[in-house]
C-alpha positions in Angstrom: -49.0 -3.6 7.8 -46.6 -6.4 8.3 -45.3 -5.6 4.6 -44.7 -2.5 5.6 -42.7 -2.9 8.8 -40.6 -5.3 6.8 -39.9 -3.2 4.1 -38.6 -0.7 7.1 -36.4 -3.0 9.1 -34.8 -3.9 5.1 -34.0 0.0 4.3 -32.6 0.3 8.2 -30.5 -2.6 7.8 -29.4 -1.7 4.4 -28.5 2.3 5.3 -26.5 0.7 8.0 -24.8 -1.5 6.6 -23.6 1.2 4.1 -22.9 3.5 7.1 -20.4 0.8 8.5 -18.9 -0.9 5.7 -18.7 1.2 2.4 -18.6 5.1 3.3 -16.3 4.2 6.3 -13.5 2.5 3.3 -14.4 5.6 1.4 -13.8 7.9 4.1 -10.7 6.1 4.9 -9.7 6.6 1.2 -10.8 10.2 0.6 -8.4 11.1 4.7 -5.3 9.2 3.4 -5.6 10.9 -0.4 -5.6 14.4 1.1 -1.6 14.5 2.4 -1.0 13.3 -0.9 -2.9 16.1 -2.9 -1.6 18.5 -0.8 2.2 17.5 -0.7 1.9 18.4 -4.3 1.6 22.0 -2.9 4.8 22.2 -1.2 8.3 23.4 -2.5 10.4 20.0 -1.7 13.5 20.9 -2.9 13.7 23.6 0.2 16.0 20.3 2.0 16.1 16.9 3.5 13.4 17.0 6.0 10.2 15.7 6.7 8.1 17.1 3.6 11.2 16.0 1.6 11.2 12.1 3.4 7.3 12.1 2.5 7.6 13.2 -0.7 10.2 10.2 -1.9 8.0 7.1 -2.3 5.4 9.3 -3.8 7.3 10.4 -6.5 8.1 7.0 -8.1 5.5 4.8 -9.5 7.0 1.6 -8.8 7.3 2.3 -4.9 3.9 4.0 -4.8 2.2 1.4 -6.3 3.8 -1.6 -4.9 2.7 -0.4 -1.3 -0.8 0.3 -2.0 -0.4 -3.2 -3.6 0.7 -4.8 0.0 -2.3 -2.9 1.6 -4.6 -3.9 -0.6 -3.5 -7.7 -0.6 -3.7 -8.2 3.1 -7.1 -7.2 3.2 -7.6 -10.8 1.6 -5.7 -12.7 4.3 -7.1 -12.8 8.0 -7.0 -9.5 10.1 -4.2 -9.8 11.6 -2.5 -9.9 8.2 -3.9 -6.3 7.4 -1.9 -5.1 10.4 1.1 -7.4 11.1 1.9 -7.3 7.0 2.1 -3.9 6.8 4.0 -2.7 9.8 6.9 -5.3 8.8 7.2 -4.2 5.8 7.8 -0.7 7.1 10.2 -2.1 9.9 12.1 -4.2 7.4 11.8 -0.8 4.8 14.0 1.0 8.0 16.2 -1.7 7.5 16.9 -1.4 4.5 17.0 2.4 4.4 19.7 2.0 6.8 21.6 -0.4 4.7 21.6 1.4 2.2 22.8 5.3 3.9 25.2 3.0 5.1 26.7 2.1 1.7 26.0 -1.6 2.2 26.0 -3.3 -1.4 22.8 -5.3 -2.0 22.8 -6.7 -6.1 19.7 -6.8 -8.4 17.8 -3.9 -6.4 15.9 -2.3 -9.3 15.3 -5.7 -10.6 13.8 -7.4 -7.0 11.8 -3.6 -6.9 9.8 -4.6 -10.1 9.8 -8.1 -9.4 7.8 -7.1 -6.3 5.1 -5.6 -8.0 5.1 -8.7 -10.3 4.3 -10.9 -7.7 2.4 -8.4 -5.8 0.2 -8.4 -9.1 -0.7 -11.9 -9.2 -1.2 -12.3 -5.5 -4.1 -9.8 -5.0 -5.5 -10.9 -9.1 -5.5 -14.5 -7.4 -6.7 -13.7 -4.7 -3.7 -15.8 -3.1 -4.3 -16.4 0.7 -0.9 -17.4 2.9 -0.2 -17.5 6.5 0.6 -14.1 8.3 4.2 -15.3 8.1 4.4 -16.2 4.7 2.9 -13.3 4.3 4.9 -10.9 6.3 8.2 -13.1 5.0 7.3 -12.2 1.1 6.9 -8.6 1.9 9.7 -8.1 4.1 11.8 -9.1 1.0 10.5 -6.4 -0.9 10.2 -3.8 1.5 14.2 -4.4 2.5 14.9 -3.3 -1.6 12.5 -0.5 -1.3 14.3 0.6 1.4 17.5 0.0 0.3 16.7 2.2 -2.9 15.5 5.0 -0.4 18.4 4.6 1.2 21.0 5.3 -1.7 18.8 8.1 -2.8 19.1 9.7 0.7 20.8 13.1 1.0 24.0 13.1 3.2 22.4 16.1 5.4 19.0 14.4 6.2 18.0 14.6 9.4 16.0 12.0 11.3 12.5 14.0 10.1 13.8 12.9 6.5 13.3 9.4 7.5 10.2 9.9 9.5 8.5 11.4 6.9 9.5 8.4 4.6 7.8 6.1 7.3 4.7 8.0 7.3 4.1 8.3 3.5 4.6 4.5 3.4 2.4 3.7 6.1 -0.3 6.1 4.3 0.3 4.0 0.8 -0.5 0.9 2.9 -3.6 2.7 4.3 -4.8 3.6 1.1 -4.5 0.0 -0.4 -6.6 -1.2 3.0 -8.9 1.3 2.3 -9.1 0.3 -1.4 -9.6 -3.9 -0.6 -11.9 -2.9 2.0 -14.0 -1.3 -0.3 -13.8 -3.9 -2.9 -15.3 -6.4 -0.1 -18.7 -4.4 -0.5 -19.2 -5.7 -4.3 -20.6 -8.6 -5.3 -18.8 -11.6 -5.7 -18.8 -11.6 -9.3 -18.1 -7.7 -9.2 -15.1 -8.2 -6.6 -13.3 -10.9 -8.8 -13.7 -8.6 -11.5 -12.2 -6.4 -9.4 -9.5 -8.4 -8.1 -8.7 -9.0 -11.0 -8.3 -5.4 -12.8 -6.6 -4.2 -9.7 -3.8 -7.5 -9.8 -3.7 -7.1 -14.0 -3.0 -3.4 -13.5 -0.1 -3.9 -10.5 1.3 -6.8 -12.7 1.5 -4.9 -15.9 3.5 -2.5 -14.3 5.9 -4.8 -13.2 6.4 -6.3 -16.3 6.8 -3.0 -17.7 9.6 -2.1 -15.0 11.1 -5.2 -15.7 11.8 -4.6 -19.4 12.6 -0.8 -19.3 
C-alpha cells in the first residue's frame, strides 16, 4: 500500500513538473513561431509599414539567427540576464537604426554583424556565464550594427509603424531563443551539453560562413 501511494505522489510530481517546466517552453515556442509562419502570408512589398518593419530581420539569416542566439544565451546567465540582455539589445538596436536613417557612417558593419554570431556561437557552446553588464555591454555592441544595417536598408517613406514592427520581430527572435534555452534546461546534463553544444556549433558556423562570403 505504501508502494503504491509512492509510486502516486512520483507520477503527480513528475506530470507536474512537465506541466510547468517543458510544455510551458514549448508553448512559448510554438506562440512566438506563429507571427513568423504567418508573416510568410502577407504581400510585403504593399509599403514601409509595420508588416514591412517585421518582416526585415526575418528575412536575413545572419539577423535572425544572431537574436535567437542572444535569447537563448541569457537563459544561461542569472534571470535578470534573460530580461535586462534582451531589452538593451533592442534599445541599443533603436539606436542604431537611427544612426543609420540618419546617414551616420559606422565602418566594418557586415563584418562586426558576422562577427556577432561568431562570438554568440561560442558563448552559448561554452556555456560562458558573465555579469548582466558584461553581458548587456557585448550585446549592445552587436545590436547597435544590427541596427545600423536596418537602418541603411530603411525606405525614405517609413513611417514610425515601420520601426515598430522591426522592434517587435526582434523582441519575438529573443523570445524564441528564451523559449529554446529554456527548454534545453529540461534535458539531462549530459543531453543539455550536447545540446549546448550543437546549438553554439550551428550559430558559430554560420558566422564563420558570413565571415568568408
Amino acid at each position: 500500500m505504501q508502494k503504491h501511494i509512492c509510486e502516486v505522489q512520483i507520477v503527480n510530481q513528475t506530470k507536474r513538473l512537465l506541466r510547468t517546466r517543458t510544455l510551458l517552453p514549448l508553448l512559448l515556442l510554438a506562440i512566438m513561431l506563429v507571427p513568423v509562419s504567418a508573416q510568410a502570408h502577407f504581400d510585403v512589398s504593399h509599403g514601409p509599414g509595420f508588416i514591412h518593419g517585421f518582416s526585415h530581420p526575418l528575412g536575413g539569416i545572419d539577423h535572425l539567427v544572431a537574436m535567437v542566439a542572444v535569447g537563448l544565451w541569457t537563459t544561461q546567465l542569472d534571470r535578470r540576464a534573460r530580461w535586462a540582455v534582451p531589452l538593451t539589445f533592442v534599445a541599443v538596436m533603436l539606436l542604431g537604426s537611427t544612426m543609420g536613417t540618419s546617414g551616420v557612417a559606422l565602418p566594418f558593419v557586415e563584418q562586426g554583424i558576422a562577427s556577432s554570431l561568431l562570438v554568440l556561437g561560442v558563448l552559448i557552446a561554452a556555456a560562458v556565464r558573465l555579469s548582466t553588464g558584461q553581458s548587456a555591454a557585448i550585446v549592445g555592441v552587436f545590436a547597435l550594427l544590427h541596427g545600423y544595417a536596418h537602418g541603411v536598408a530603411t525606405p525614405s517613406s517609413a513611417s514610425g509603424l515601420y520601426s515598430f514592427g522591426l522592434l517587435v520581430a526582434t523582441a519575438l527572435l529573443h523570445l524564441n531563443g528564451i523559449g529554446i534555452g529554456l527548454f534545453c534546461q529540461q534535458l539531462r546534463r549530459k543531453n543539455l551539453r550536447l545540446a549546448q553544444l550543437f546549438l553554439g556549433g550551428t550559430v558559430t558556423s554560420l558566422g564563420v560562413y558570413f565571415c568568408l562570403a
